[in-house]
N, C-alpha and C positions, 0 to 999 in steps of 0.2 A: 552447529550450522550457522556460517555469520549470515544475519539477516539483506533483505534486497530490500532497496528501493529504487522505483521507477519516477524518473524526471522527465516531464514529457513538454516539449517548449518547443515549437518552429521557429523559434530565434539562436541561428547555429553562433551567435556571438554567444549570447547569454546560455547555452546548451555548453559551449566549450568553458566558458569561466568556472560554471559551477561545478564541471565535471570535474575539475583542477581541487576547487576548494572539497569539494566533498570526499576529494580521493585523500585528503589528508584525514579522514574519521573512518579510515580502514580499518580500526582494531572494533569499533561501533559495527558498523555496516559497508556492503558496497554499493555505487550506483550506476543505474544503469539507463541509458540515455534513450529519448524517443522524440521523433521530430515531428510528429504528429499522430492523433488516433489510433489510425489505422495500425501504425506502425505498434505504438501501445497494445491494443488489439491482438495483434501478432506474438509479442512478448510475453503478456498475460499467458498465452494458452500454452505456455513452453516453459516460462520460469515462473515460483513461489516468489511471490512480494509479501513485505511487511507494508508498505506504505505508496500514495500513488502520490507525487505532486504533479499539478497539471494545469496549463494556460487553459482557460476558456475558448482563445479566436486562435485556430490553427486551420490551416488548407485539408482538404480531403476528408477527415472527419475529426469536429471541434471537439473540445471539452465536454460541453454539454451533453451531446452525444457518447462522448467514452465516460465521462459518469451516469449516463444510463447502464452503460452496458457492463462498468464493474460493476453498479446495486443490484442487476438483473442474476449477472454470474458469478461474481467474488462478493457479497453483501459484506463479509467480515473484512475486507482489505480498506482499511481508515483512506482519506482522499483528505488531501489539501489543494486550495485551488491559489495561484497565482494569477491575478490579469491587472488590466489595468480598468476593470470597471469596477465603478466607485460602489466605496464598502458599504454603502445603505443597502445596495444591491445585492453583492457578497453577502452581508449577511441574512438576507432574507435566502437564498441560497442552501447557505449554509443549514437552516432551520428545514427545510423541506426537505433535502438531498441526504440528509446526513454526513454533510463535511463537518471533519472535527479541526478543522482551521483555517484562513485565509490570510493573504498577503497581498495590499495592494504596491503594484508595481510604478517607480523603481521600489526597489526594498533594500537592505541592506543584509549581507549574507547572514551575521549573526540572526537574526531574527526568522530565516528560513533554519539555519542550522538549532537553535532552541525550541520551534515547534516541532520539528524533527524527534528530535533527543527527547523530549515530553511523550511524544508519541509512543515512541517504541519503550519510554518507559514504562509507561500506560500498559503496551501489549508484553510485557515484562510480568507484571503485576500476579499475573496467574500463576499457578501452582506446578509443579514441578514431578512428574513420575517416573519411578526407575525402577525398572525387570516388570513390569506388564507387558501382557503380550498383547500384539495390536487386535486378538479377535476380541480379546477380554475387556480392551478399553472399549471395544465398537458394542460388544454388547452392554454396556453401561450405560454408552451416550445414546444408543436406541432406546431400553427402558425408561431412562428418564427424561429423553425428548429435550435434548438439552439443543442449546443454540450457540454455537462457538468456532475457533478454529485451533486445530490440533497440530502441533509440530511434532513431529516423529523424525527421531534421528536414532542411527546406527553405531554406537562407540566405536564400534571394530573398522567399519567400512569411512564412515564420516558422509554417509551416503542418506538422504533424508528428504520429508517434504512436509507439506501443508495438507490438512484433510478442514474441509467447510463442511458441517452441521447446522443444518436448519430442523428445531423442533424434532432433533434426533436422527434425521434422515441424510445422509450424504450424499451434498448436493456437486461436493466435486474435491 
């Protein structure tokens, strides 16, 4: 299952360059474009992301705001913030929120494409199981109350998703 990431910028300049540069790391991931919150919002509840990058000052509902609301309902989906408020801020941010990165703007693509690529190597990192059945791994991750997010994919179908575990419980 190639992984998503969600880019969310109300700047349709900078929303279309990146779409260009990122569509070139198809064999990595795909991405998928949001011009505000809301729209984010929207996205979230219909497609599995690996990763959220997001402006802070967007119309109708800001960063701020959609990083509440993926810690509230996606807590496992990592969050990098791009703006253009200064990084003393960012990283205080950073420390409260649990963003695992920021970028102050302008930036330069490599530098969004490397925390990228860290990232989901990061979400890589985990371990790998094959011919478990999905009740067998649920009751596992119930018993031991574990905290994570589970990728299930279908060899046959290529048909898959994302399952969040909080403290064993499935929270979505």
């Amino acid at each position: 299952m190639l992984r998503k990431i969600l880019f969310v910028d109300d700047d349709r300049i900078l929303r279309a360059a990146f779409e260009q540069i990122l569509a070139g790391y198809r064999e990595h991931f795909s991405a998928v474009m949001a011009n505000d919150g809301f729209e984010a919002v929207q996205l979230l509840k219909k497609l599995p992301f690996s990763l959220v990058i997001l402006d802070l000052v967007m119309p109708r509902m800001d960063g701020i705001s959609l990083l509440k609301h993926i810690r509230d309902s996606y807590p496992a989906i990592p969050v990098v913030i791009i703006s253009w408020m200064p990084l003393e801020k960012m990283h205080q941010l950073a420390k409260t929120d649990g963003i695992v990165g920021y970028i102050s703007k302008p930036f330069q693509a490599d530098d969004l494409i490397s925390t990228i690529m860290a990232t989901l190597r990061k979400e890589a990192e985990g371990g790998t199981m094959h011919d478990v059945s999905p009740a067998v791994f649920l009751q596992f991750m119930e018993m031991d109350a574990k905290t994570c997010t589970i990728r299930i994919l279908d060899k046959v179908s290529q048909q898959g998703g994302i399952l969040y575990f909080i403290d064993g419980q499935l929270v979505d």
